[in-house]
RODO-2510 file (C-alpha; in nm, 4 decimals, decimal comma):
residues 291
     n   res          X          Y          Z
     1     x     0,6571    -5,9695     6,2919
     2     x     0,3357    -5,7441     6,2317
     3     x     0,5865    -5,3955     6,2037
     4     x     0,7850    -5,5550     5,8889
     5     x     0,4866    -5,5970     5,6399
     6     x     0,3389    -5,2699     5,7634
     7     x     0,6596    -5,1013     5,6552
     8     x     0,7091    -5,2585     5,3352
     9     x     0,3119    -5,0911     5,2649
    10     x     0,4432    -4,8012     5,3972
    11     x     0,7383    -4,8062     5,1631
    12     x     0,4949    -4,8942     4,9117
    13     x     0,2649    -4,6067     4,9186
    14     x     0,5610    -4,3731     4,9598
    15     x     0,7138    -4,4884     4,6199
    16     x     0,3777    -4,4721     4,4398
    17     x     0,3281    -4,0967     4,5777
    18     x     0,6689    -3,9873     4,4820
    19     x     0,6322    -4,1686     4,1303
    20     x     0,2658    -3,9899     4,1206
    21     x     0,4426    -3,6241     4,2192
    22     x     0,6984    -3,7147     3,9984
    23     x     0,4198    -3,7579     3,6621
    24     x     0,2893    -3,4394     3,7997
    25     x     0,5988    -3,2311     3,8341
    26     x     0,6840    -3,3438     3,4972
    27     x     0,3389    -3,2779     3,3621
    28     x     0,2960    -2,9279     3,4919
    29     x     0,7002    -2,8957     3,3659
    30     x     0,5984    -2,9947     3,0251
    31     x     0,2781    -2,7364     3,0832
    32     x     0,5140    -2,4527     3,1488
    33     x     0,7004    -2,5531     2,8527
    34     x     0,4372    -2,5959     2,5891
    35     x     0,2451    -2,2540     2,7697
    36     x     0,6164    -2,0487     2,7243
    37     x     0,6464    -2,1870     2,4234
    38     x     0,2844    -2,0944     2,2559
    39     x     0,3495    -1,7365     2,4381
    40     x     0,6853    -1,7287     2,2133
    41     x     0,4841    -1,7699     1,9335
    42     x     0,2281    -1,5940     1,9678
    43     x     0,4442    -1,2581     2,0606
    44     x     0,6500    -1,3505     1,7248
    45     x     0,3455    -1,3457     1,5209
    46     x     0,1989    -1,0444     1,6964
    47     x     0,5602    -0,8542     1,6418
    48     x     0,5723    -0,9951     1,2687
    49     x     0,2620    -0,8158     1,2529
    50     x     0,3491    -0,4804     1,4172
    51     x     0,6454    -0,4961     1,1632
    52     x     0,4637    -0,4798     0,8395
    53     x     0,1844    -0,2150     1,0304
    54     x     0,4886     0,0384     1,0956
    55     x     0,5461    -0,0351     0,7606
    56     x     0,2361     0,0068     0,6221
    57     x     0,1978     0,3387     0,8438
    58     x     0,5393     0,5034     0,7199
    59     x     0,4149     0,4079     0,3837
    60     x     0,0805     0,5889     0,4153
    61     x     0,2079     0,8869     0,5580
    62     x     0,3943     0,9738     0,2239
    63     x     0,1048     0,8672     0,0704
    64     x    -0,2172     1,0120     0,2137
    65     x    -0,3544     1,3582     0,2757
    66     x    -0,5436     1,2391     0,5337
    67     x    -0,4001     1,1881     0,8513
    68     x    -0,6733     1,0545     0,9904
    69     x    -0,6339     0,6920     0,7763
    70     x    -0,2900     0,7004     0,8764
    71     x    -0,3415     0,7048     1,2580
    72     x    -0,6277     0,4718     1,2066
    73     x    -0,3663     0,2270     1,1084
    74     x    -0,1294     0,2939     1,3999
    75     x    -0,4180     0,2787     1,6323
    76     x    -0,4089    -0,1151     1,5598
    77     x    -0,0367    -0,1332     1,6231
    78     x    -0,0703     0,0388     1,9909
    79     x    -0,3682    -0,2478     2,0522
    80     x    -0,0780    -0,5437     1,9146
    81     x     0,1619    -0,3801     2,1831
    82     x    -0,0726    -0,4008     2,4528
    83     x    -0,1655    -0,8194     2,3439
    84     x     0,2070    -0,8369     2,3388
    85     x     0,2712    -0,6883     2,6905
    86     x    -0,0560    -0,9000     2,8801
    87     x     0,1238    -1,1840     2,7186
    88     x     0,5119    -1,0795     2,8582
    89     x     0,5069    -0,7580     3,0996
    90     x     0,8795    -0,8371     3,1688
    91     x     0,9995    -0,7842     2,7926
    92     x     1,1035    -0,3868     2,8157
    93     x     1,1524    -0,3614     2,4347
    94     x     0,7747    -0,4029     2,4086
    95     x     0,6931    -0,0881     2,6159
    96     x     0,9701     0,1393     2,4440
    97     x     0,7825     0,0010     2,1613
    98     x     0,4257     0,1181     2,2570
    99     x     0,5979     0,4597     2,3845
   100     x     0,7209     0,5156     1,9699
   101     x     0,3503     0,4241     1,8869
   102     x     0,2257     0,6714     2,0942
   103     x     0,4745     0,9134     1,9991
   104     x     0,3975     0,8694     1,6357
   105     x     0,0279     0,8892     1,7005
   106     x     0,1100     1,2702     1,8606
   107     x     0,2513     1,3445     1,5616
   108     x    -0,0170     1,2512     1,2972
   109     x    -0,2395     1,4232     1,5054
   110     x    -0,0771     1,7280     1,3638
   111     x    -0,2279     1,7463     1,0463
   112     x    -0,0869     2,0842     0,9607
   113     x     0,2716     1,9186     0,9945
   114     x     0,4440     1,9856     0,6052
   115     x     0,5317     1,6718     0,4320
   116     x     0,6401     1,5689     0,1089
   117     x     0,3407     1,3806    -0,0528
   118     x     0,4921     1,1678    -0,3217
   119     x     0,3537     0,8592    -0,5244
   120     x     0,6426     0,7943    -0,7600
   121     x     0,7242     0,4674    -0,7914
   122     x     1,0591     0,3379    -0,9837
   123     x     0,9135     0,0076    -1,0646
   124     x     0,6711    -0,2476    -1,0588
   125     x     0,7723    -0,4350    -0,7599
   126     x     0,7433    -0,1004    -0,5312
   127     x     0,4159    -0,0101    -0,7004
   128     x     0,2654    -0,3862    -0,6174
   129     x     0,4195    -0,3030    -0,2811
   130     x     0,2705     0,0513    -0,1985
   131     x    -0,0549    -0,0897    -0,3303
   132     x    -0,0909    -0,3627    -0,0914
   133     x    -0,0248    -0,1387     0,1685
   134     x    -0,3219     0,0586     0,0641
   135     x    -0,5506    -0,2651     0,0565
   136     x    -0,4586    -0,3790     0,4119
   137     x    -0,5291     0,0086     0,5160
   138     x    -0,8570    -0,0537     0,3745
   139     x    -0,9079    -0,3640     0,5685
   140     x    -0,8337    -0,2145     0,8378
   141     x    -1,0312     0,1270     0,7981
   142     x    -1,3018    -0,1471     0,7545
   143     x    -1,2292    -0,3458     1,0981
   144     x    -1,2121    -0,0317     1,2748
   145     x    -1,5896     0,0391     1,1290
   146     x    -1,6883    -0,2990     1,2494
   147     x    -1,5481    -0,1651     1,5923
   148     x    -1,7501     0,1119     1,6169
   149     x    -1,4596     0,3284     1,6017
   150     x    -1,5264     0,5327     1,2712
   151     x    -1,8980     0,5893     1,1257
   152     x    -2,0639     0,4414     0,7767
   153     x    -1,9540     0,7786     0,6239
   154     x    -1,6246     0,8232     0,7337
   155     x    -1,5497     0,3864     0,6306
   156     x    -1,7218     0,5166     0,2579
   157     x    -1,4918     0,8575     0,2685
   158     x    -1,1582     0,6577     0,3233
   159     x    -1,2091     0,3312     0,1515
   160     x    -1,2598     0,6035    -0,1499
   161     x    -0,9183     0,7825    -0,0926
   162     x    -0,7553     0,5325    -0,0576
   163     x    -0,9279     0,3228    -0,3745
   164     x    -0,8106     0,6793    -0,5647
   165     x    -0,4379     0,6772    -0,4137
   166     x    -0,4423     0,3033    -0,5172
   167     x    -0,4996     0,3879    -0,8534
   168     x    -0,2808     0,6913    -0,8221
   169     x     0,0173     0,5371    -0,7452
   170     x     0,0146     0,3245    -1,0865
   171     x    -0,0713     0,6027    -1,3010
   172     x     0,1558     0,8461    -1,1510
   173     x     0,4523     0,6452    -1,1604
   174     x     0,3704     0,5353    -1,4949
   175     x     0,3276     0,8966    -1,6311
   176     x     0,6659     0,9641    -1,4657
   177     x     0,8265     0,6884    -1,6500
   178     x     0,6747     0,8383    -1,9855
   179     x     0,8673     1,2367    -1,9090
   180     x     1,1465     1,0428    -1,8209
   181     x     1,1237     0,8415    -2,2091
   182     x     1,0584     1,1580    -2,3586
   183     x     1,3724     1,3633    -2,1956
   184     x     1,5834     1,1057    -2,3294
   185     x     1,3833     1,1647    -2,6535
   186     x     1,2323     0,8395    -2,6598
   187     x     0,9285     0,9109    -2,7618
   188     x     0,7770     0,5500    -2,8370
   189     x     0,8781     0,4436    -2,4928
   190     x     0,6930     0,7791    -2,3711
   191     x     0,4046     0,7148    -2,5690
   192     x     0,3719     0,3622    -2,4306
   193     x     0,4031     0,4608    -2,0615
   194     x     0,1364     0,7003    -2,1480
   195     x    -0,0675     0,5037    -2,2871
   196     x    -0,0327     0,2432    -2,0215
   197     x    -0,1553     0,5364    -1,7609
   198     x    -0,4309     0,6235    -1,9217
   199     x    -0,5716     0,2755    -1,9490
   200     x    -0,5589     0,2400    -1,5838
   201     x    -0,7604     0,5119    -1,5354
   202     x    -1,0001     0,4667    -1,8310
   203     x    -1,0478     0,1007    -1,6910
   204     x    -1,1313     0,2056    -1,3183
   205     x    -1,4712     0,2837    -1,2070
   206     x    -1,4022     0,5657    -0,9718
   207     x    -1,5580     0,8327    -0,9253
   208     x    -1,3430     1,0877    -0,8563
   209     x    -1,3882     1,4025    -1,0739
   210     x    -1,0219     1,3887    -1,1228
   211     x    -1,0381     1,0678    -1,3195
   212     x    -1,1973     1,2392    -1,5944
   213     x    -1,0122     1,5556    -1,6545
   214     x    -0,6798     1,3000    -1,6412
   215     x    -0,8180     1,0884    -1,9032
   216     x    -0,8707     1,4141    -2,0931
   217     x    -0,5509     1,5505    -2,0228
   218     x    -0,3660     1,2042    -2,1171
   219     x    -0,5590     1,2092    -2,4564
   220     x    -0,4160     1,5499    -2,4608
   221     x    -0,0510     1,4991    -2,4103
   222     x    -0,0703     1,1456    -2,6919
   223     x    -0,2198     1,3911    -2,9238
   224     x     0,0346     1,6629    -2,8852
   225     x    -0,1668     1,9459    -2,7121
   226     x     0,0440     1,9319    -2,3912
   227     x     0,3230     1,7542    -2,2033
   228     x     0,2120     1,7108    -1,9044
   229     x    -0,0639     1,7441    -1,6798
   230     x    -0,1743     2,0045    -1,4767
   231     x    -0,0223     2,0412    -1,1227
   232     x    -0,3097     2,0221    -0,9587
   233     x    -0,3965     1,6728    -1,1088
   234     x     0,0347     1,5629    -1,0519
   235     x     0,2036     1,7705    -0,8199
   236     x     0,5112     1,5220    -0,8553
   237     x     0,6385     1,7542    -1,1473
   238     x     0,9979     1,6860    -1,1255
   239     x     1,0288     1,4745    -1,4094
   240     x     0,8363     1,6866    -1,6324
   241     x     0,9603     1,7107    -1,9970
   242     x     1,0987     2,0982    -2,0150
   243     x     0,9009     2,3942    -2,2086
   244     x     1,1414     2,4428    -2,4346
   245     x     1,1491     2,0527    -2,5400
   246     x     0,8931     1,9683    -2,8372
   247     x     0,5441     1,8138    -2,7885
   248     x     0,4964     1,5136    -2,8885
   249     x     0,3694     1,4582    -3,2977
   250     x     0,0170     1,6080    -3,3211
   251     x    -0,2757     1,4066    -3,4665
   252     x    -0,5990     1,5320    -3,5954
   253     x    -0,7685     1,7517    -3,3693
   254     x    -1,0859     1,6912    -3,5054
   255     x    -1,0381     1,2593    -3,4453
   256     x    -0,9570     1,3398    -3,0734
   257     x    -1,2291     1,5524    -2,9890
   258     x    -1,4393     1,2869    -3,1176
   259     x    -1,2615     1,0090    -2,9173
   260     x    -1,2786     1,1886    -2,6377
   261     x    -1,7059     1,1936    -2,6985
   262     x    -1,6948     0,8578    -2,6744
   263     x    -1,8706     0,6444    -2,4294
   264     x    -1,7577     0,3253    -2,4946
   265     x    -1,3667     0,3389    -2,3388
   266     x    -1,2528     0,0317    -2,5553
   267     x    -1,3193     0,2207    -2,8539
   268     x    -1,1464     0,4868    -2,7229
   269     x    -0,8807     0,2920    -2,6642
   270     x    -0,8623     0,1268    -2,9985
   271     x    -0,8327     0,4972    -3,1521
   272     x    -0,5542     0,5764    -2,9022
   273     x    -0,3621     0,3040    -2,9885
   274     x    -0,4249     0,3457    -3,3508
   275     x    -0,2733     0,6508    -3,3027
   276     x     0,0182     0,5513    -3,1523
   277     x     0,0771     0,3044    -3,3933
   278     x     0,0929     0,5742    -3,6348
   279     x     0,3089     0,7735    -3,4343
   280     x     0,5663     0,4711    -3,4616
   281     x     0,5410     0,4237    -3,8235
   282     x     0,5483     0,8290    -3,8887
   283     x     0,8763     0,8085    -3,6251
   284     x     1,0551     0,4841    -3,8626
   285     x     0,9803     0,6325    -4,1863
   286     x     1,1397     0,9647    -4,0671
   287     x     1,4530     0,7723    -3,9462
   288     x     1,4788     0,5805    -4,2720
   289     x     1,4800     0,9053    -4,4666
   290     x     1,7520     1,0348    -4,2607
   291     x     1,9613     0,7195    -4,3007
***
């Protein structure tokens, strides 16, 4: 009589353990769940990231001189690979990945290597493009500061290169699209392109020397005293209206020596568009006498 009721509070505690290691199984199950889960998501965010950074660094290498910006930039895609491998050592594409970082970091350490430094653009979208890629290399040149990787002169050295290659890759590309006008012998689409270039510049504060003798050389080529710039300034020559291929209308010498005096870059840019207003009008009335 006393070994019945014992065994039905035996049974008793036995069902409330199993039903307690049940609630834990399926708590630590859910655990391992919800932790695989946030590791999922975390390594697709970190490998989102790695994405654009390889593309920002194949982006900068046909962009920048300096190596030194570019491996700057790959530096921070080695450190995502390593997050991504403490979070899954098992995954073997994130190692081969880590071994092309590495790899590509041997090879920007060559900085004699030859390649073809080109800042064309063929439109708007790919300019917008290349010139976020140079603002997150700027944010990241300025992490790596904040890391004590890279002094207070060499952050001020590359934020300015790559402020100039920023600017560069609009005015470029835009000049480009003017010698391009003017082959075809359009030369209001030419003049508007170059026009469009020279505001840019005229309207960034930058101090690159450069900057100035462009400005000079852009009031140069809408006045008719050259057709393009000096190699030196635009090495990306290939679209370069040929010798033998008229300048564009000349203007008064005199009024463009004077603009070019001028400190105040709206008014200079009120005179150059004066200018090219005239060059339109002077363009329709020849085509009406011809008609």
């Amino acid at each position: 009589l006393f070994i019945l009721p014992m065994s039905a509070f035996a049974s008793l505690i036995l069902f409330i353990c199993i039903a307690i290691g049940s609630m834990c199984l399926v708590a630590y199950s859910n655990y391992k769940v919800g932790k695989a889960k946030g590791i999922r998501n975390q390594l697709q965010k970190y490998k989102s990231r790695v994405e654009e950074l390889e593309d920002v660094v194949l982006a900068l290498d046909q962009l920048c001189e300096n190596r030194i910006i570019v491996k700057l930039v790959n530096d921070d895609v080695i450190e995502f690979y390593e997050k991504m491998i403490a979070l899954d050592p098992s995954a073997g594409y994130l190692s081969a990945g880590k071994a092309n970082a590495f790899a590509r970091l041997e090879e920007l350490s060559d900085i004699h290597a030859k390649r073809h430094i080109n800042r064309l653009c063929n439109s708007d979208a790919q300019i917008a493009r290349l010139q976020a890629y140079l603002n997150e290399a700027c944010r990241i040149v300025r992490m790596q500061h904040n890391r004590g990787k890279i002094s207070s002169m060499e952050l001020q050295e590359y934020t300015l290169e790559l402020e100039w290659l920023h600017l560069q890759v609009g005015v470029i590309s835009n000049i480009a699209q003017g010698h391009k006008a003017y082959t075809r012998q359009d030369v209001l689409t030419a003049n508007a392109f170059y026009k469009k270039a020279q505001t840019e510049l005229m309207r960034s504060g930058h101090p690159d020397k450069r900057r100035h003798k462009m400005i000079k050389q852009m009031a140069d080529i809408l006045f008719g005293r050259r057709k393009s710039l000096d190699k030196e300034l635009m090495p990306e020559d290939e679209f370069n209206p040929d010798n033998n291929q008229p300048k564009l209308p000349a203007e008064d010498p005199q009024l463009a020596d004077e603009a070019l005096d001028l400190n105040d870059s709206e008014e200079l840019s009120d005179i150059h568009t004066a200018m090219i207003m005239d060059n339109e009008k002077n363009h329709s009335d020849k085509m009406h006498k011809n008609h």
